[in-house]
N, CA, C and O atoms as a GROMACS GRO file, in nm:
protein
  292
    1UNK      N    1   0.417  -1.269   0.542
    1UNK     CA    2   0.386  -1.140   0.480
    1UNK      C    3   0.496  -1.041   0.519
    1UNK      O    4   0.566  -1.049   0.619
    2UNK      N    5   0.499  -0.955   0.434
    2UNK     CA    6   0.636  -0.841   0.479
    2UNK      C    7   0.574  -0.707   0.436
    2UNK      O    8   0.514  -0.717   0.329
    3UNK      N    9   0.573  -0.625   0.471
    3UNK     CA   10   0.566  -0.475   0.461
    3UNK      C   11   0.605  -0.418   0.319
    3UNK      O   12   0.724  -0.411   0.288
    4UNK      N   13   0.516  -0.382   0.243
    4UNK     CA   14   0.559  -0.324   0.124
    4UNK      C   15   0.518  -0.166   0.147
    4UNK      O   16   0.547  -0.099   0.048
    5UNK      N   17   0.482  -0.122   0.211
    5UNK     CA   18   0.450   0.017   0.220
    5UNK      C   19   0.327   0.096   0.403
    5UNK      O   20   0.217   0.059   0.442
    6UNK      N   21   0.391   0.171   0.442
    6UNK     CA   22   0.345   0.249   0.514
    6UNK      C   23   0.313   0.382   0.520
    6UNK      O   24   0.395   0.472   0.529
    7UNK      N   25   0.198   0.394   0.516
    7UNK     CA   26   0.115   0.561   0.499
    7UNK      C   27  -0.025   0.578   0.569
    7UNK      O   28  -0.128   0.513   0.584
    8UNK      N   29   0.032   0.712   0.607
    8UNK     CA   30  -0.121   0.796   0.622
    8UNK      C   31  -0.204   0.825   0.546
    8UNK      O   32  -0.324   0.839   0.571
    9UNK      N   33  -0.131   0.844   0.405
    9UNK     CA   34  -0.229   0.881   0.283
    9UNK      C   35  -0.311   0.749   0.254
    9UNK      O   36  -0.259   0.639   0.240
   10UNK      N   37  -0.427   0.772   0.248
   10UNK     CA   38  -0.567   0.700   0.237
   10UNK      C   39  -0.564   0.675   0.088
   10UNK      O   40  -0.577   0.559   0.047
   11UNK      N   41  -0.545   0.782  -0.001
   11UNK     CA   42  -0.553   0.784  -0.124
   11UNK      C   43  -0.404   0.664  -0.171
   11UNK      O   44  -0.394   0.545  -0.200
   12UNK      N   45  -0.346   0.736  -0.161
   12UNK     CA   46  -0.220   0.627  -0.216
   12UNK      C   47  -0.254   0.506  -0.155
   12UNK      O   48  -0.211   0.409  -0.218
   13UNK      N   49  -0.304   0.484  -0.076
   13UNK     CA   50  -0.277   0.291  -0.008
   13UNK      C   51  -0.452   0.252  -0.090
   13UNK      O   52  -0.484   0.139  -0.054
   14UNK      N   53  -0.554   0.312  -0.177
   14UNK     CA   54  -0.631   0.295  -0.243
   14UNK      C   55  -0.608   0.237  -0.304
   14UNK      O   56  -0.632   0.118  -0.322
   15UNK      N   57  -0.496   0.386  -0.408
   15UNK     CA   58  -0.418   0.379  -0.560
   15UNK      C   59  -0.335   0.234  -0.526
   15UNK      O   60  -0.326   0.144  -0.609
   16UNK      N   61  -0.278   0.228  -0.390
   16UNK     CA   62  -0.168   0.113  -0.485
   16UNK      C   63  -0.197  -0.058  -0.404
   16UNK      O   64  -0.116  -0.150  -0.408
   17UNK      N   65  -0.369  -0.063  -0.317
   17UNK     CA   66  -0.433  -0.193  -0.318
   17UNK      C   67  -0.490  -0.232  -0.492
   17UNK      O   68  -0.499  -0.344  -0.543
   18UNK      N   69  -0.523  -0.089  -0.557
   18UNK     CA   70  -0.631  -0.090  -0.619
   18UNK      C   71  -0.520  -0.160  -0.796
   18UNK      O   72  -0.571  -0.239  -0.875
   19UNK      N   73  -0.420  -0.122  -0.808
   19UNK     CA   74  -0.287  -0.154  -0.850
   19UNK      C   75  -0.234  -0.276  -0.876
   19UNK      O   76  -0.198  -0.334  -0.979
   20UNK      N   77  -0.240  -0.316  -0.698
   20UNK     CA   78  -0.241  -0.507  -0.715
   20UNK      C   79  -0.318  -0.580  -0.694
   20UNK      O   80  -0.297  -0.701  -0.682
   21UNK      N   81  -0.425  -0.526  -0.683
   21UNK     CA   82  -0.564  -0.617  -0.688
   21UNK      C   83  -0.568  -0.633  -0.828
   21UNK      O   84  -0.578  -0.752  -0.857
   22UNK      N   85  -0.563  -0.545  -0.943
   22UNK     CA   86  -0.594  -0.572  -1.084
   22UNK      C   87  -0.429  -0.645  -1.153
   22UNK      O   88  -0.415  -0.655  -1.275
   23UNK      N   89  -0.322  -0.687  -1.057
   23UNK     CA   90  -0.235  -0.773  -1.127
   23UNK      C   91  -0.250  -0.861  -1.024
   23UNK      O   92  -0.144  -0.870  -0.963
   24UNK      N   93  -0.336  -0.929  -0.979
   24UNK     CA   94  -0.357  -1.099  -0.883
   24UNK      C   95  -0.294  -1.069  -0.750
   24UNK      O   96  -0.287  -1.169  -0.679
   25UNK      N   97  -0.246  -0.955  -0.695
   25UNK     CA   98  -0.162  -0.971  -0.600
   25UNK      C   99  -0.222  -0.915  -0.473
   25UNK      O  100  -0.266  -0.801  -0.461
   26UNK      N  101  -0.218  -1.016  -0.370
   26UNK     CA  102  -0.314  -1.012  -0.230
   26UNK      C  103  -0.222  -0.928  -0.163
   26UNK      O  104  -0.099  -0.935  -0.166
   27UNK      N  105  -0.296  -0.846  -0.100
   27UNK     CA  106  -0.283  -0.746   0.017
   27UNK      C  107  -0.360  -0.720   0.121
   27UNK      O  108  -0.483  -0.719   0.111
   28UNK      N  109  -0.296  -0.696   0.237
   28UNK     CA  110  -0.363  -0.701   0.396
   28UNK      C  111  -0.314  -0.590   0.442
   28UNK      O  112  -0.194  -0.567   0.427
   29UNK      N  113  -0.399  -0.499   0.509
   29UNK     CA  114  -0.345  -0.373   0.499
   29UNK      C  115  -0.416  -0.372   0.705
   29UNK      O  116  -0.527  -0.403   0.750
   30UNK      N  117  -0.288  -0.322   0.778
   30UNK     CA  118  -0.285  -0.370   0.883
   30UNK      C  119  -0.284  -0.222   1.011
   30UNK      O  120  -0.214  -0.123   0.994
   31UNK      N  121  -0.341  -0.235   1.085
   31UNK     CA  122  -0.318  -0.103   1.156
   31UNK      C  123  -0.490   0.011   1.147
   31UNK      O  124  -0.512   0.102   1.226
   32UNK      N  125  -0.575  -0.025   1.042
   32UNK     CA  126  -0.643   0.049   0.963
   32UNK      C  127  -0.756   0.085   1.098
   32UNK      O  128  -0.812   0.194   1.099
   33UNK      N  129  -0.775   0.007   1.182
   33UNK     CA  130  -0.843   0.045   1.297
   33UNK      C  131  -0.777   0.168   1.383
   33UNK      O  132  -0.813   0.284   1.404
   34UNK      N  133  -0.675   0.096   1.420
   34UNK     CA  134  -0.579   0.212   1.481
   34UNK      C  135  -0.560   0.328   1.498
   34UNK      O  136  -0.545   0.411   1.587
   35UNK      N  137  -0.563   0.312   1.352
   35UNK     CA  138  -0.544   0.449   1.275
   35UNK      C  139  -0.666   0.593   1.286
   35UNK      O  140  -0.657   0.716   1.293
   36UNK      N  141  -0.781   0.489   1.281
   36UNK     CA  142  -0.922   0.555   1.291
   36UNK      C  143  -0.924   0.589   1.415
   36UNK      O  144  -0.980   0.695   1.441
   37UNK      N  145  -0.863   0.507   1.529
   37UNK     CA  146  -0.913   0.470   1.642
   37UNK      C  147  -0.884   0.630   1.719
   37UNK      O  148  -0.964   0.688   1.793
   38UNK      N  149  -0.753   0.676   1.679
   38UNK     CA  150  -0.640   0.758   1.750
   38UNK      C  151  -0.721   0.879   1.687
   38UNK      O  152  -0.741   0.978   1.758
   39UNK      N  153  -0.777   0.874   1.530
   39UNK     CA  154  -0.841   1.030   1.562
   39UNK      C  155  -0.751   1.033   1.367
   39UNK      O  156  -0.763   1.141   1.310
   40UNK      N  157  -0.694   0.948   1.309
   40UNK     CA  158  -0.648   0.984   1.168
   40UNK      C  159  -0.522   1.096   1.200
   40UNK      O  160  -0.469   1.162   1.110
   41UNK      N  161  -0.503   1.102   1.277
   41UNK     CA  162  -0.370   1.264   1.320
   41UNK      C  163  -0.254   1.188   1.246
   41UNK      O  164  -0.164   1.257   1.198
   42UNK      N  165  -0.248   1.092   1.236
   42UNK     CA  166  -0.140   1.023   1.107
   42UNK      C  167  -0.026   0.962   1.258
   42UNK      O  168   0.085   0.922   1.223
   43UNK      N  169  -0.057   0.958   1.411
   43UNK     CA  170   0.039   0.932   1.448
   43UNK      C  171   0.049   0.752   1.476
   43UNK      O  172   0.116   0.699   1.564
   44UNK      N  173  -0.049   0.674   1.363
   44UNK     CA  174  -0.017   0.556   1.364
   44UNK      C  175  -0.055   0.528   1.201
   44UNK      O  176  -0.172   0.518   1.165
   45UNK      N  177   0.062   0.517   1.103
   45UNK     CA  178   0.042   0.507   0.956
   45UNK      C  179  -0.013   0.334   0.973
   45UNK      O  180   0.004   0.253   1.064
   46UNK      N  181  -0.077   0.324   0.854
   46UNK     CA  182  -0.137   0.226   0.818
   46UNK      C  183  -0.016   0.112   0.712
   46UNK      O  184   0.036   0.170   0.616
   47UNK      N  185   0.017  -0.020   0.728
   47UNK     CA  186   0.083  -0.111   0.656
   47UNK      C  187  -0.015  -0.150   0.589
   47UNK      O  188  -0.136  -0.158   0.612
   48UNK      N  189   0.096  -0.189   0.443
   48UNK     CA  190   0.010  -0.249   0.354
   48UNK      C  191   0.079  -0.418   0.321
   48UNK      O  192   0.159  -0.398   0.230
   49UNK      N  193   0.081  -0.546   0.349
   49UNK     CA  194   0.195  -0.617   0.338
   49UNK      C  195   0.154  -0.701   0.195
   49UNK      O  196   0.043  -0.680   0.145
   50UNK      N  197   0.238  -0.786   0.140
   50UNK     CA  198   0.234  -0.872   0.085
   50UNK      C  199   0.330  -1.001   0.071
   50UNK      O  200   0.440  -1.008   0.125
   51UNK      N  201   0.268  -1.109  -0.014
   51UNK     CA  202   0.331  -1.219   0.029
   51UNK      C  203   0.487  -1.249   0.006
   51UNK      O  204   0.511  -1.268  -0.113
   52UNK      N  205   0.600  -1.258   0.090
   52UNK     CA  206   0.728  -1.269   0.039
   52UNK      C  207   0.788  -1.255  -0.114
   52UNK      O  208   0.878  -1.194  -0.170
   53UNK      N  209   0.682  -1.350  -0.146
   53UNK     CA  210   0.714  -1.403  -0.330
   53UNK      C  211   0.658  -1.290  -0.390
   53UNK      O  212   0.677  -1.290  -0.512
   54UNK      N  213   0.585  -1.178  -0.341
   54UNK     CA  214   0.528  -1.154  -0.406
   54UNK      C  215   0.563  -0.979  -0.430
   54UNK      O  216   0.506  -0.905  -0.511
   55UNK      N  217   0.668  -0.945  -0.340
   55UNK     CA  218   0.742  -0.784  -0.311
   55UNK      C  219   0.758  -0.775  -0.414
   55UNK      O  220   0.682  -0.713  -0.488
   56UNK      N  221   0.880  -0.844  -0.456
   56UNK     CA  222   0.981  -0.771  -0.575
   56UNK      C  223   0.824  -0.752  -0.673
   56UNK      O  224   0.743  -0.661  -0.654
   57UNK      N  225   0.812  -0.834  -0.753
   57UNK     CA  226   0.689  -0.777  -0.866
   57UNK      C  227   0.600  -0.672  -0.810
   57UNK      O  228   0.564  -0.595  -0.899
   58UNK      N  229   0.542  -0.635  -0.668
   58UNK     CA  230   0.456  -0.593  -0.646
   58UNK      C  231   0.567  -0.422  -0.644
   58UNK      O  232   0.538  -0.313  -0.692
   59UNK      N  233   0.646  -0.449  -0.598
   59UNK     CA  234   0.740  -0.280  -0.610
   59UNK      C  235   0.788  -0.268  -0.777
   59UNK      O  236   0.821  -0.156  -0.815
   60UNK      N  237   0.791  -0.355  -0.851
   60UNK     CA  238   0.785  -0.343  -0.978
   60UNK      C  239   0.681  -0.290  -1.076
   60UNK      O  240   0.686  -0.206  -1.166
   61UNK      N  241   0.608  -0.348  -1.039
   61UNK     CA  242   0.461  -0.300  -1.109
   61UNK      C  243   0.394  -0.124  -1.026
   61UNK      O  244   0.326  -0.036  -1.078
   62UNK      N  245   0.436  -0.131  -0.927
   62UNK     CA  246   0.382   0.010  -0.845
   62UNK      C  247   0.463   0.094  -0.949
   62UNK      O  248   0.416   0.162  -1.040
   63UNK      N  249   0.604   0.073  -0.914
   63UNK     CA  250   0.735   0.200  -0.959
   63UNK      C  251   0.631   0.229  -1.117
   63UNK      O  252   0.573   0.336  -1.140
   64UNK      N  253   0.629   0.104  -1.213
   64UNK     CA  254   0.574   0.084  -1.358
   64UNK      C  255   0.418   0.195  -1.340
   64UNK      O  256   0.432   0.302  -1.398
   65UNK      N  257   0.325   0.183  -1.291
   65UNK     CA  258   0.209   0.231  -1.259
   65UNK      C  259   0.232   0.391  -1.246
   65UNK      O  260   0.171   0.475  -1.312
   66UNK      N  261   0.373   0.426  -1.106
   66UNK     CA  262   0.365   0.523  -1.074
   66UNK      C  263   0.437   0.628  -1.176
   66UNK      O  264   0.386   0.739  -1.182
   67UNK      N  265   0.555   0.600  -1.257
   67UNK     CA  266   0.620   0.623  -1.378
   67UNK      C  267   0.512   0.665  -1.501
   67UNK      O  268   0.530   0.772  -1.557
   68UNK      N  269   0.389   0.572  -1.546
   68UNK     CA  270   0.337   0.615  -1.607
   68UNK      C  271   0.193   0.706  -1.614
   68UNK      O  272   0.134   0.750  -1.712
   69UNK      N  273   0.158   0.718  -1.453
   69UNK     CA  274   0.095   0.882  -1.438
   69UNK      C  275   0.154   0.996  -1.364
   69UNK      O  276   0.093   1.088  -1.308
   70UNK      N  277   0.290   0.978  -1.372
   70UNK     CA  278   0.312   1.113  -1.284
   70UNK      C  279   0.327   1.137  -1.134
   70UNK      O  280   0.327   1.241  -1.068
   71UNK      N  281   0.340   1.008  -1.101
   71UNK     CA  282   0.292   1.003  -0.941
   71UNK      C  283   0.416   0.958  -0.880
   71UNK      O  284   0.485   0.870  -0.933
   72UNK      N  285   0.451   1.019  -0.762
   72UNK     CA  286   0.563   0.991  -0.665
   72UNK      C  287   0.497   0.944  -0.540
   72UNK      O  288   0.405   0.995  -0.476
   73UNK      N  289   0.587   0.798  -0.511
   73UNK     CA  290   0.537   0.779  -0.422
   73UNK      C  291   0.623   0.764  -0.294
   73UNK      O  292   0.570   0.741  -0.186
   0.00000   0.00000   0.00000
């Protein structure tokens, strides 16, 4: 697995499980205790990884997603 994205924002790591869950693509999102654990102060962001084979399309389809509402991510 490799790191496709790290954030505090709750909402974006929703928006973009919620993204590749509806194109087949598994995600493990790592740290998410941690994160709670420390109090949410953002000083441990949450990973989201996916499978080697599976980056390039998965940063393809996000950029595609994020391009067509307006959203920077």
């Amino acid at each position: 697995m490799v790191e496709l994205l790290r954030s505090n924002d709750v909402v974006s790591i929703s928006w973009t499980r919620a993204v590749l869950a509806e194109a087949g693509i598994d995600v493990l999102v790592l740290d998410t205790h941690t994160s709670a654990i420390e109090g949410s102060i953002g000083a441990v962001p949450r990973r989201l990884m996916v499978a080697e084979d599976d980056l390039a399309r998965a940063r393809r389809l996000l950029d595609e997603a994020a391009r067509d509402r307006d959203i920077v991510l």
